[in-house]
N, CA, C and O atoms as a printed pandas DataFrame, in Angstrom:
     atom_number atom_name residue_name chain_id  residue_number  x_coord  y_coord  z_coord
0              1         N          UNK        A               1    0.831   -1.190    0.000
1              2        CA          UNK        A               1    0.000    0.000    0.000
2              3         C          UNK        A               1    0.870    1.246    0.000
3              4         O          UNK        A               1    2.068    1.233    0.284
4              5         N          UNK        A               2    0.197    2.283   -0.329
5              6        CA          UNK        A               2    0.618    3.405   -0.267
6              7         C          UNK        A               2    0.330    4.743    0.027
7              8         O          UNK        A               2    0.056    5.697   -0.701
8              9         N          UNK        A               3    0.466    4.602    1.439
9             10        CA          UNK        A               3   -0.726    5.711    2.222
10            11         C          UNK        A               3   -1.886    4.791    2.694
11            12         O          UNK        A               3   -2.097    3.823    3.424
12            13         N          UNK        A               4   -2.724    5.935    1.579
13            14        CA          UNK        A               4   -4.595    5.192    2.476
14            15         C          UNK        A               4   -4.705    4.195    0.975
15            16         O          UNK        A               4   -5.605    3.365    0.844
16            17         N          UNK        A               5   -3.387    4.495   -0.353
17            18        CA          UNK        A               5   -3.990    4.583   -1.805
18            19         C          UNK        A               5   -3.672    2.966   -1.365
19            20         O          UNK        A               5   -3.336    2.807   -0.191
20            21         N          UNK        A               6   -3.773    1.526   -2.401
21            22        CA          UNK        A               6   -3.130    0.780   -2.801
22            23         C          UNK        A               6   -2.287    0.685   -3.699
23            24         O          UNK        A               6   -2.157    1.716   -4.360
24            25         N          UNK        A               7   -1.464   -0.416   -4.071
25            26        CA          UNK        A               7   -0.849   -0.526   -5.222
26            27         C          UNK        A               7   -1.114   -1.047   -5.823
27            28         O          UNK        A               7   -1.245   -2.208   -5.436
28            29         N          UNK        A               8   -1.482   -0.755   -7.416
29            30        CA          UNK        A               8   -2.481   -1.934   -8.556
30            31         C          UNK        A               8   -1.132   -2.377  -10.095
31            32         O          UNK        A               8    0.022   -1.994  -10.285
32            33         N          UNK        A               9   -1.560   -2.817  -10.463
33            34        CA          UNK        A               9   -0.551   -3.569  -11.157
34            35         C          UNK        A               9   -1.997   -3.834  -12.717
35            36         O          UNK        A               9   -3.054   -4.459  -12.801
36            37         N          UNK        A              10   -1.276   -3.047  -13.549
37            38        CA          UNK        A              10   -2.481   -2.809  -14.634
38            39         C          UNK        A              10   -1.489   -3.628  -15.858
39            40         O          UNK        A              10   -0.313   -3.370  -16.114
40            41         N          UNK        A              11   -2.417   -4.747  -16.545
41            42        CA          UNK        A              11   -1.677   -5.167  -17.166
42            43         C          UNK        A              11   -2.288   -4.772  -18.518
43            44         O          UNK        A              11   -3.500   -4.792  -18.731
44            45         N          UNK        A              12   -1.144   -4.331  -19.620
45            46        CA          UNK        A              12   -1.978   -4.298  -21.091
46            47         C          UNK        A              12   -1.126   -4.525  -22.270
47            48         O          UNK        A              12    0.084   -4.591  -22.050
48            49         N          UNK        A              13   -1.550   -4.661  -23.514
49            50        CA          UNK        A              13   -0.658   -5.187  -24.578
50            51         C          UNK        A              13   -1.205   -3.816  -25.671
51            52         O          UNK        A              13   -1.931   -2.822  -25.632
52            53         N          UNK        A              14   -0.172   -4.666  -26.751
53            54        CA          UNK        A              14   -1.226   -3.605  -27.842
54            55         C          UNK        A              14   -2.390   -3.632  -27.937
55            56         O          UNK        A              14   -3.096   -4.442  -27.336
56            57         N          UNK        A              15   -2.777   -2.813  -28.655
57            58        CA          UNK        A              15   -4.096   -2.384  -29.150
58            59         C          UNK        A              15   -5.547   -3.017  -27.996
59            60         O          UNK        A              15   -6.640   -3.579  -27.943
60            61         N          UNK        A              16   -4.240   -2.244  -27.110
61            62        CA          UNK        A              16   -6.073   -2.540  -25.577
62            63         C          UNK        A              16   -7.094   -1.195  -26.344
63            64         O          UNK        A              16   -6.822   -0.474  -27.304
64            65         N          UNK        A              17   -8.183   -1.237  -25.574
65            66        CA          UNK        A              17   -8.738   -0.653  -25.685
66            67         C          UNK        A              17   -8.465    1.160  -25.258
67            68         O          UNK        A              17   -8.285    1.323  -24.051
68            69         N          UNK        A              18   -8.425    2.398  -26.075
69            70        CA          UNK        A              18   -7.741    3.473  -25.244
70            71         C          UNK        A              18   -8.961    4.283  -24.198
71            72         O          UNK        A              18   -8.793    5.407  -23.726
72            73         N          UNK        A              19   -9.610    3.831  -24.083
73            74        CA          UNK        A              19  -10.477    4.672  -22.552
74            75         C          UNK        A              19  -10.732    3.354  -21.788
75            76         O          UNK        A              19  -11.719    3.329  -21.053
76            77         N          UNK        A              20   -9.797    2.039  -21.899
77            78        CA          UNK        A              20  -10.210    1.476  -21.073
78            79         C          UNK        A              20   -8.820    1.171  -19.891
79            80         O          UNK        A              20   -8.705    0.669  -18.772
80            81         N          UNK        A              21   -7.722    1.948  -21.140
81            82        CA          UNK        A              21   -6.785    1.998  -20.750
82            83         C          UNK        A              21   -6.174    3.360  -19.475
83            84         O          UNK        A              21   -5.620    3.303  -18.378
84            85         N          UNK        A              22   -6.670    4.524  -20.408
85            86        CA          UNK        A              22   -6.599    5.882  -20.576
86            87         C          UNK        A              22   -7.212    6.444  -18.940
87            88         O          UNK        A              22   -6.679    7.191  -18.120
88            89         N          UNK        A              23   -8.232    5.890  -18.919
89            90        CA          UNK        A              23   -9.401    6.667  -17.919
90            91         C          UNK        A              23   -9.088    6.333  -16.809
91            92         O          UNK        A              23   -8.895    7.196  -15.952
92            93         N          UNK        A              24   -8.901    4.462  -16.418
93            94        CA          UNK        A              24   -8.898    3.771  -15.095
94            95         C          UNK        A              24   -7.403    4.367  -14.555
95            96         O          UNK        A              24   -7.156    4.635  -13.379
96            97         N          UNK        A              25   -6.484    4.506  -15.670
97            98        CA          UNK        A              25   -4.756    4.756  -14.945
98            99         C          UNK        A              25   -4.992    5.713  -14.454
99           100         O          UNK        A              25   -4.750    5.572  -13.255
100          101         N          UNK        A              26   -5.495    7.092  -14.746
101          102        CA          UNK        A              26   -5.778    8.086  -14.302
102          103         C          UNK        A              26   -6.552    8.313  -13.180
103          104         O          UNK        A              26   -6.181    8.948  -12.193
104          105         N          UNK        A              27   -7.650    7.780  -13.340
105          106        CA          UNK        A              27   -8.841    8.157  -12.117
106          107         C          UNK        A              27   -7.799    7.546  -10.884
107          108         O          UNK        A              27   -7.384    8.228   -9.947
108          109         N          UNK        A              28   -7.479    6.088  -11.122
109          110        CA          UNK        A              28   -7.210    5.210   -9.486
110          111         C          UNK        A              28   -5.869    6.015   -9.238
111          112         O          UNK        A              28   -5.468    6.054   -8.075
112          113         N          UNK        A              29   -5.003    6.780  -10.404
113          114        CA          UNK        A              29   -3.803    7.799   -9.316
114          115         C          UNK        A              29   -4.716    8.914   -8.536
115          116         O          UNK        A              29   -4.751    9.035   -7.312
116          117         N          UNK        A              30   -5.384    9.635   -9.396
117          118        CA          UNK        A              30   -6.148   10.917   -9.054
118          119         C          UNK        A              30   -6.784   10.805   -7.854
119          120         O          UNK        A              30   -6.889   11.805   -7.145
120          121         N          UNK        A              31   -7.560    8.963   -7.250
121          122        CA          UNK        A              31   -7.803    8.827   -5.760
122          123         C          UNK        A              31   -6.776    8.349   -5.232
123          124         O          UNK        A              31   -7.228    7.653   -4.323
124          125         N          UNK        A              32   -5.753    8.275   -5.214
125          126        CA          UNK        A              32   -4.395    7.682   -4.414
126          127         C          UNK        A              32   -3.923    6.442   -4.754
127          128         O          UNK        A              32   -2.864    5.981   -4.328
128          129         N          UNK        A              33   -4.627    5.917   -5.463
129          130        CA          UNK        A              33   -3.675    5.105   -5.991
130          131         C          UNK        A              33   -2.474    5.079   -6.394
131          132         O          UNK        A              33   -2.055    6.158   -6.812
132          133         N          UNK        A              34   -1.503    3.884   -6.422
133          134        CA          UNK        A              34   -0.349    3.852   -7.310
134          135         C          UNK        A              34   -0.516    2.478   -8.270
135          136         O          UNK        A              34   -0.747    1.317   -7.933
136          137         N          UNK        A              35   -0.288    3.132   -9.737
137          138        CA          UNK        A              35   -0.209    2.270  -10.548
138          139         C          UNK        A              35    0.443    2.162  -11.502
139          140         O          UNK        A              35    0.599    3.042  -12.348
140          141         N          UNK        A              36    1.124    0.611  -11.517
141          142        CA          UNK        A              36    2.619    0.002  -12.359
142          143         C          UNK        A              36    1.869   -0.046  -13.552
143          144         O          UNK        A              36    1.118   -1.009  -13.400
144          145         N          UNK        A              37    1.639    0.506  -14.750
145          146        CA          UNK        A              37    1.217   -0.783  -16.058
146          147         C          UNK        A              37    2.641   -0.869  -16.639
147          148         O          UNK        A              37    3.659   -0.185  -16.750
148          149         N          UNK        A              38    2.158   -2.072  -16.945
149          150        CA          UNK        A              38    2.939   -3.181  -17.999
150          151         C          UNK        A              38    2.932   -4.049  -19.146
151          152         O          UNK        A              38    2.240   -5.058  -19.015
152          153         N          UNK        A              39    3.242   -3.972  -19.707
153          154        CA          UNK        A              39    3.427   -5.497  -20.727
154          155         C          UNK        A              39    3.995   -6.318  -21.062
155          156         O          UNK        A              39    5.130   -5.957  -21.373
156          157         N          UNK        A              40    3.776   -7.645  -21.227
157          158        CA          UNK        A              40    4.972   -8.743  -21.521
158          159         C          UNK        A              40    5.805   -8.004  -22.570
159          160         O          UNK        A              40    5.324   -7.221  -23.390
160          161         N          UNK        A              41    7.141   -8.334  -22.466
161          162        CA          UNK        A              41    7.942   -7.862  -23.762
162          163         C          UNK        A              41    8.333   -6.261  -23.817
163          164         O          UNK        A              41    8.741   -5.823  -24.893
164          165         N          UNK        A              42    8.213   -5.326  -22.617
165          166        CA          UNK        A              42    8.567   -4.429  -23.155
166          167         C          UNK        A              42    8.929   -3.823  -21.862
167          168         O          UNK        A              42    8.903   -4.622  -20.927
168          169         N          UNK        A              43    9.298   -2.478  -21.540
169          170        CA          UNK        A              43    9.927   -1.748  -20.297
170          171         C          UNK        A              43    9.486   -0.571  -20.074
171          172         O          UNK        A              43    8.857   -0.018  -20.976
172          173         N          UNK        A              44    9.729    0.187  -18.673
173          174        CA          UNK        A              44    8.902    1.246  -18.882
174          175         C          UNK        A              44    9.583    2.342  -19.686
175          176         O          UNK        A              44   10.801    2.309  -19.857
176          177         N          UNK        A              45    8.806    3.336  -20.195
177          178        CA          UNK        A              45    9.314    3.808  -21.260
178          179         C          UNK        A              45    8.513    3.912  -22.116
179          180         O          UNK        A              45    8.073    4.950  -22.610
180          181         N          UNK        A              46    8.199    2.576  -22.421
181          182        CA          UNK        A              46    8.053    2.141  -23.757
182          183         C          UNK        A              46    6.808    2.351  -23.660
183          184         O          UNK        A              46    6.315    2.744  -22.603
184          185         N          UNK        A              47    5.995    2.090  -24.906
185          186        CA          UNK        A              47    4.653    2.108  -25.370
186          187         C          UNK        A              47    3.633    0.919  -25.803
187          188         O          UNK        A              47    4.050   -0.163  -26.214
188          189         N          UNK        A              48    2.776    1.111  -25.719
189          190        CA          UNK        A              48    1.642    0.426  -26.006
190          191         C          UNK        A              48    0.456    1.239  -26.928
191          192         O          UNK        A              48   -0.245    2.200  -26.611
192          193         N          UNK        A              49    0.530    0.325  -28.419
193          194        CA          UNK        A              49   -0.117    1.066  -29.171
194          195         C          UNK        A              49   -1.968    1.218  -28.719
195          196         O          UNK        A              49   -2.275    0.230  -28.053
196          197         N          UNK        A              50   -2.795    1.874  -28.860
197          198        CA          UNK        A              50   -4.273    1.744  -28.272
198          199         C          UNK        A              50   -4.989    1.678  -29.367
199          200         O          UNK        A              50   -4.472    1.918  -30.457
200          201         N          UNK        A              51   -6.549    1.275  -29.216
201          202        CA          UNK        A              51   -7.491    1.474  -30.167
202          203         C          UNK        A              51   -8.897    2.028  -29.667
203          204         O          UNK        A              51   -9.322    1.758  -28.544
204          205         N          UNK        A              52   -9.456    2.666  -30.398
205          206        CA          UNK        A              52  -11.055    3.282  -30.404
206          207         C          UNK        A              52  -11.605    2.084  -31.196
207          208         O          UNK        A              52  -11.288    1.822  -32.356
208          209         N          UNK        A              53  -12.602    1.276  -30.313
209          210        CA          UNK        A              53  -13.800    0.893  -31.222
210          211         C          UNK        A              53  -15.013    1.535  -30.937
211          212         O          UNK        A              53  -15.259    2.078  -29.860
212          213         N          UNK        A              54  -15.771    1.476  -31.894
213          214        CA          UNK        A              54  -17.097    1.963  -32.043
214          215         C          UNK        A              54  -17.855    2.179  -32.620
215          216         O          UNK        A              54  -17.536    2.734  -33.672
216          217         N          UNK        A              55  -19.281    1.938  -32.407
217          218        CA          UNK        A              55  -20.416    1.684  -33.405
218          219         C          UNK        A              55  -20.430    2.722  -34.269
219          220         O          UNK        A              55  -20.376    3.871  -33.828
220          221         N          UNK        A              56  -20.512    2.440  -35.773
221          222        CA          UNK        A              56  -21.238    3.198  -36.339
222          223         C          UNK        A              56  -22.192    3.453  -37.558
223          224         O          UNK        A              56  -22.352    4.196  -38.526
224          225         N          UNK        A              57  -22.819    2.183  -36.789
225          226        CA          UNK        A              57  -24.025    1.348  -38.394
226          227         C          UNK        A              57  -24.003    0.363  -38.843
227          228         O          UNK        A              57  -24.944   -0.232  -39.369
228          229         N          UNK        A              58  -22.818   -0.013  -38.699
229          230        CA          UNK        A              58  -22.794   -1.607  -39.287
230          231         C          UNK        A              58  -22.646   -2.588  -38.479
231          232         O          UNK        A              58  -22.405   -2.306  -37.305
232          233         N          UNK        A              59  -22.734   -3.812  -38.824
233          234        CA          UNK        A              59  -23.132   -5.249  -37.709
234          235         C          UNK        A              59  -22.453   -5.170  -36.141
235          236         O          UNK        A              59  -22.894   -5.163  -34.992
236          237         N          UNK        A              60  -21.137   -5.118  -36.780
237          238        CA          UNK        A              60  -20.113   -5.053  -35.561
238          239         C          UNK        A              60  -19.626   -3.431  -35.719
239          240         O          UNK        A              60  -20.101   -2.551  -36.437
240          241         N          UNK        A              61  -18.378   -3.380  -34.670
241          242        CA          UNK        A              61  -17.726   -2.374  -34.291
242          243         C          UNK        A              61  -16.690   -1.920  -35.062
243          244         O          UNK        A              61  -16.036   -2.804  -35.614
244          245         N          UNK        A              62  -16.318   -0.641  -35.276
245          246        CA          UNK        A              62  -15.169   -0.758  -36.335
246          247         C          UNK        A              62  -13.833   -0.251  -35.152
247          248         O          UNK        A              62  -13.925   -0.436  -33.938
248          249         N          UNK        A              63  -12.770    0.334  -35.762
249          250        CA          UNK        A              63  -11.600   -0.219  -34.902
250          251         C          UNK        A              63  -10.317    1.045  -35.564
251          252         O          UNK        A              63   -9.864    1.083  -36.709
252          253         N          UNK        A              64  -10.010    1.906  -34.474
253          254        CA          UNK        A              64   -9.462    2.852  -35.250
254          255         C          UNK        A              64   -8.269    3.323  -34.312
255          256         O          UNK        A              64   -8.307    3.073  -33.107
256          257         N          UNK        A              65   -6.980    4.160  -35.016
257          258        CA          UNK        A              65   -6.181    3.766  -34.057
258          259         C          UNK        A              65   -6.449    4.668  -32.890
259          260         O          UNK        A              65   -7.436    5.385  -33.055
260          261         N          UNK        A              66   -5.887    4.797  -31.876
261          262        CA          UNK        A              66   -5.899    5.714  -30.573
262          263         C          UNK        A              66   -4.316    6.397  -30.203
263          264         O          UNK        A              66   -3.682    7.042  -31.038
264          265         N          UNK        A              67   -3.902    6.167  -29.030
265          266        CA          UNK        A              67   -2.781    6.905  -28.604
266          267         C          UNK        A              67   -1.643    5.679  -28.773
267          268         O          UNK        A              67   -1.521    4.691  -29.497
268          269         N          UNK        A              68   -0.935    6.268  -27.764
269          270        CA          UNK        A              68    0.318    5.545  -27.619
270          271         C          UNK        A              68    0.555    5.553  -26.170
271          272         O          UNK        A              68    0.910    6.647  -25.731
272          273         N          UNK        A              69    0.453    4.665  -25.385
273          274        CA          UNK        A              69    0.037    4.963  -23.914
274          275         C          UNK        A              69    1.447    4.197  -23.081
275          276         O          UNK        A              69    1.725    3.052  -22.726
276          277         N          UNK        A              70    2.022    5.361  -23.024
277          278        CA          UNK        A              70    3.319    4.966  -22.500
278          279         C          UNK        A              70    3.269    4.130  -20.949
279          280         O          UNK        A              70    2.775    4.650  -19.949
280          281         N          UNK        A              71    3.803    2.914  -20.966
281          282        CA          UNK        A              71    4.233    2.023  -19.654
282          283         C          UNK        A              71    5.158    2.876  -18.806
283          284         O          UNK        A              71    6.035    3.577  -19.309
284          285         N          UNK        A              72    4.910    2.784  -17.376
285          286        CA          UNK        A              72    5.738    3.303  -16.361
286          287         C          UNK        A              72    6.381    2.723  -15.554
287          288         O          UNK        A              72    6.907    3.354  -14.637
288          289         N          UNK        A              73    6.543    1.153  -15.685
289          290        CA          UNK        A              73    6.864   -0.020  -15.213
290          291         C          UNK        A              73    7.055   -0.899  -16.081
291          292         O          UNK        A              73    6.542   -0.914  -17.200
292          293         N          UNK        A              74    8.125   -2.030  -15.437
293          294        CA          UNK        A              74    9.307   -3.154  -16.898
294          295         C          UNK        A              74    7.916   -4.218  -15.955
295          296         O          UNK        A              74    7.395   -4.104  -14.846
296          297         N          UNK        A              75    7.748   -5.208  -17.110
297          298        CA          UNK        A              75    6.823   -6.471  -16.611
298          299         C          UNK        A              75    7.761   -7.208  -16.176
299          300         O          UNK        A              75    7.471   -7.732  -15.101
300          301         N          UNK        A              76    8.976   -7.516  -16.653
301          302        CA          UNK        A              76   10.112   -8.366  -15.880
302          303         C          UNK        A              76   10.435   -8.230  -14.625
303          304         O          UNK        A              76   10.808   -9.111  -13.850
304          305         N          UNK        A              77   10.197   -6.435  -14.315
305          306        CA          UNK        A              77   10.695   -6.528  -13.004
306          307         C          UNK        A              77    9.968   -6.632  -12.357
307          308         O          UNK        A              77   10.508   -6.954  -11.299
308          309         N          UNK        A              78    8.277   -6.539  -12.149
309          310        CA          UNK        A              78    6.992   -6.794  -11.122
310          311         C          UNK        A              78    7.277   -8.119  -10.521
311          312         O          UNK        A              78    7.686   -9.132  -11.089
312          313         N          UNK        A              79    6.978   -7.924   -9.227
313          314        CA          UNK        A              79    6.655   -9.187   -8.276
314          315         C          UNK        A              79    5.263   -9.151   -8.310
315          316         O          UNK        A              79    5.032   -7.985   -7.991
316          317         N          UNK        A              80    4.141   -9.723   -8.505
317          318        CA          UNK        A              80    2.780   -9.875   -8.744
318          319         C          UNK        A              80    2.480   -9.511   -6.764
319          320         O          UNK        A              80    1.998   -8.483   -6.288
320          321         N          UNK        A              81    2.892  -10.558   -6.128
321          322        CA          UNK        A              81    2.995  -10.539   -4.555
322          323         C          UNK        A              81    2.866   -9.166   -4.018
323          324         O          UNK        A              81    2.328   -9.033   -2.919
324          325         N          UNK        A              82    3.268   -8.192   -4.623
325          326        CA          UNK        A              82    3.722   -7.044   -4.002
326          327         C          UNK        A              82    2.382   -6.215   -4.408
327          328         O          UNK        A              82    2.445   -5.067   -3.968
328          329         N          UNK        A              83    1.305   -6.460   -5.059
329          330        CA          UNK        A              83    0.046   -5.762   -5.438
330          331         C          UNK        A              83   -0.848   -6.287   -4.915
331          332         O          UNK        A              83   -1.085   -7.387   -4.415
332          333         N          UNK        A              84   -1.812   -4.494   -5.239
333          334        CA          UNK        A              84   -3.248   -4.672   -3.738
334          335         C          UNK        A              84   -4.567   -5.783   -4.922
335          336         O          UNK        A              84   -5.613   -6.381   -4.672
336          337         N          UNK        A              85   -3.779   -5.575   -6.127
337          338        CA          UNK        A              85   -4.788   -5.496   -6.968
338          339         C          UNK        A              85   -4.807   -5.819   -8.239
339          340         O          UNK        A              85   -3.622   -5.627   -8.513
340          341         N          UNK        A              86   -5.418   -6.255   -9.440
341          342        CA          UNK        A              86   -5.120   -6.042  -11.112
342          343         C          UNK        A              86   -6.318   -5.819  -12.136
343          344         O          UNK        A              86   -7.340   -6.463  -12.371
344          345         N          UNK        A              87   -5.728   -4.537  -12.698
345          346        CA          UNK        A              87   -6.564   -4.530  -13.739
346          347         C          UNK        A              87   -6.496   -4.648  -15.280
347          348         O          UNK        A              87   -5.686   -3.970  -15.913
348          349         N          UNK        A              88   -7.356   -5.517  -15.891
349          350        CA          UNK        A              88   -6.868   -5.577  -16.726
350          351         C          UNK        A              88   -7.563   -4.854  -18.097
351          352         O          UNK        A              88   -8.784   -5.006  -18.064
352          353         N          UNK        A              89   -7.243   -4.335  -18.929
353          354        CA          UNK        A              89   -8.414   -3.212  -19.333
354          355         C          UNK        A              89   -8.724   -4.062  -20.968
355          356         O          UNK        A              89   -7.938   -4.888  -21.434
356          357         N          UNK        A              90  -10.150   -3.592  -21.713
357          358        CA          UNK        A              90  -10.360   -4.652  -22.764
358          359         C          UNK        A              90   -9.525   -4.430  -24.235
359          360         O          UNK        A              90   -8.326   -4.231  -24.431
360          361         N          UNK        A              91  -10.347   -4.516  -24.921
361          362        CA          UNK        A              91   -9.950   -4.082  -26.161
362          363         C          UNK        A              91   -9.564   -5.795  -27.214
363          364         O          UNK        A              91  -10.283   -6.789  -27.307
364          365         N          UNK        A              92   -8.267   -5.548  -27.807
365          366        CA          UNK        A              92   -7.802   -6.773  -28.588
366          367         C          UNK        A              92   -6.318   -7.023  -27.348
367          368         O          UNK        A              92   -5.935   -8.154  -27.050
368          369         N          UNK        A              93   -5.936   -6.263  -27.011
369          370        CA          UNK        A              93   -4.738   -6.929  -25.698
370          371         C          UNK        A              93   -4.912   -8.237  -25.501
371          372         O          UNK        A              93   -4.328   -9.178  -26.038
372          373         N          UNK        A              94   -6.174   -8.231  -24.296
373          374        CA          UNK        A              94   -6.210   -9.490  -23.733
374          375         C          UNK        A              94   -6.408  -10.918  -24.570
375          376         O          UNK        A              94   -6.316  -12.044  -24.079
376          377         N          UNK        A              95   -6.677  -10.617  -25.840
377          378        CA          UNK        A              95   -6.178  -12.243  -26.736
378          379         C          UNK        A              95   -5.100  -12.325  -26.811
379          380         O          UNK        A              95   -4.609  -13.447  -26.939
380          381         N          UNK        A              96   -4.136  -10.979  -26.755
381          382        CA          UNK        A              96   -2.710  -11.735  -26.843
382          383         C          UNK        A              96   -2.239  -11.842  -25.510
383          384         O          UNK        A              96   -1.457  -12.752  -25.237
384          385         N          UNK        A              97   -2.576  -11.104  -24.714
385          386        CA          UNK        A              97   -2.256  -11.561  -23.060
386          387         C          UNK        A              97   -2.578  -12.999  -22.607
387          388         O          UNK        A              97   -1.870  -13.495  -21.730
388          389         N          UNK        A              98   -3.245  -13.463  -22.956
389          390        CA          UNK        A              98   -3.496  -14.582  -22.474
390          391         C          UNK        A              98   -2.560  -15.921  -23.629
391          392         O          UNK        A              98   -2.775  -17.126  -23.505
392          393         N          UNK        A              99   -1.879  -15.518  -24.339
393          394        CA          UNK        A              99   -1.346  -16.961  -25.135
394          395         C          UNK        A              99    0.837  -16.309  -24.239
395          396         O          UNK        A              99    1.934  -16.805  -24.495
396          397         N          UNK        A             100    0.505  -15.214  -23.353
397          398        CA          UNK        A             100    1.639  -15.407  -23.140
398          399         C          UNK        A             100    1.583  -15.559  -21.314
399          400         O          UNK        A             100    0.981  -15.026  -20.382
400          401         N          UNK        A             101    3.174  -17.219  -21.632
401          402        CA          UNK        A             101    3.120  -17.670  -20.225
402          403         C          UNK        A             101    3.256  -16.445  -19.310
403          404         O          UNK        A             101    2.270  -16.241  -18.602
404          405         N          UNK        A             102    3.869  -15.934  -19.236
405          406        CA          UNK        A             102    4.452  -15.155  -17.736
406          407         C          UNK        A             102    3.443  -14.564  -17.205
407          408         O          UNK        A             102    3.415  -14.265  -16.011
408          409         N          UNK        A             103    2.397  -14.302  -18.115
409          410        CA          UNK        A             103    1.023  -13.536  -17.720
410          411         C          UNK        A             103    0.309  -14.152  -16.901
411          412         O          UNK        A             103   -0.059  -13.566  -15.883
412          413         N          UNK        A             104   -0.038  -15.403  -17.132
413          414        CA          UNK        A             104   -0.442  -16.510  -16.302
414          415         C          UNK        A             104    0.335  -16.576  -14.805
415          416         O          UNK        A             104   -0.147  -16.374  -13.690
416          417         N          UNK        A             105    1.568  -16.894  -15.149
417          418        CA          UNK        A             105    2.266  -16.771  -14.041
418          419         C          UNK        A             105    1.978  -15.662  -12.803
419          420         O          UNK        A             105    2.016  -15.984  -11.616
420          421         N          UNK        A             106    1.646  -14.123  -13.348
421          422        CA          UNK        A             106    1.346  -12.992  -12.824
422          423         C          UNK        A             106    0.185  -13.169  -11.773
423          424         O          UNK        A             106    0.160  -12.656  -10.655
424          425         N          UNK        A             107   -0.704  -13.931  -12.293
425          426        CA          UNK        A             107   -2.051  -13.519  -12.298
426          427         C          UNK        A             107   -2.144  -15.244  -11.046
427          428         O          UNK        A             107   -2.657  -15.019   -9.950
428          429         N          UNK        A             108   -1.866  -16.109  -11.198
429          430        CA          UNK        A             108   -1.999  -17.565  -10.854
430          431         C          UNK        A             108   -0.374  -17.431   -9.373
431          432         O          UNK        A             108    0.247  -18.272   -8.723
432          433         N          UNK        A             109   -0.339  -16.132   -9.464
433          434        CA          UNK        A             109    1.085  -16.123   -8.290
434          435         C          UNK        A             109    0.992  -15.800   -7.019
435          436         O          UNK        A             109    1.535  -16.275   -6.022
436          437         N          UNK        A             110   -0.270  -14.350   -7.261
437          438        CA          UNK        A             110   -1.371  -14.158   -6.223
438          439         C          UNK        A             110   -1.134  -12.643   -6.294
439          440         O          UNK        A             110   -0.258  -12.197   -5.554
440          441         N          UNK        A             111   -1.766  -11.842   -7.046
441          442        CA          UNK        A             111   -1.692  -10.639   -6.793
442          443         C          UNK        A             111   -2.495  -10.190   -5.794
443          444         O          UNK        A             111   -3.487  -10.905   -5.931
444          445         N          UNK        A             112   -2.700   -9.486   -4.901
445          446        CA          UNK        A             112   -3.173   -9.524   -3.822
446          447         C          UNK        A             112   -3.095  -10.213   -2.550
447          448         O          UNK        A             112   -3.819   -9.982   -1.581
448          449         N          UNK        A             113   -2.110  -11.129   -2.620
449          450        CA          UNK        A             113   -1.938  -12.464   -2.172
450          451         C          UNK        A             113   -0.857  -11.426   -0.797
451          452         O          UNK        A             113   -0.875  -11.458    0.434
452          453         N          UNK        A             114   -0.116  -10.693   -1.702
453          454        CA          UNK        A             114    1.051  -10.310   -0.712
454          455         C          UNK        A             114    1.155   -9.578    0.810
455          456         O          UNK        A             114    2.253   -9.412    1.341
């Protein structure tokens, strides 16, 4: 913890969703939170490309690009143990989050556990 805030551990890949990404990092610092995001494969620094979907007439959703939502935390270096919490935000990310091991590992290690 940190203060009254916790510590959350936000995991995302490319093309998450960008207000699902965008909004939650923001709001949970803005109430005291502290929050690591990350992604397999990359460091902080680095980026994570985003996407806008959204209706506009046709069957499904269409899919357009968004920001570039810079990571503030390496995924190599997180101890999962050491978080109050995880979020994981939607979009197309989480199909590729989930075909990679270490993610599993993250999540099956006990975040919150610590």
């Amino acid at each position: 913890e940190t203060g009254m805030g916790k510590k959350l551990l936000l995991l995302a890949g490319d093309y998450v969703e960008d207000y699902e990404i965008m909004v939650p990092f923001q709001a949970l610092q803005a109430v005291g939170h502290r929050v690591d995001a990350v992604c397999p494969g990359k460091q902080a620094g680095d980026f994570v490309f985003t996407a806008i979907h959204d209706f506009e007439g046709a069957q499904t959703y269409s899919e357009k690009p968004g920001h570039r939502f810079v990571l503030n935390a390496s995924f190599d270096a997180v101890k999962p143990e050491d978080y109050d919490g995880l979020v994981i935000p939607g979009g197309r990310a989480p199909e590729y989050l989930r075909t990679v091991a270490g993610v599993l590992r993250s999540d099956e290690s006990g975040v919150g556990k610590g």
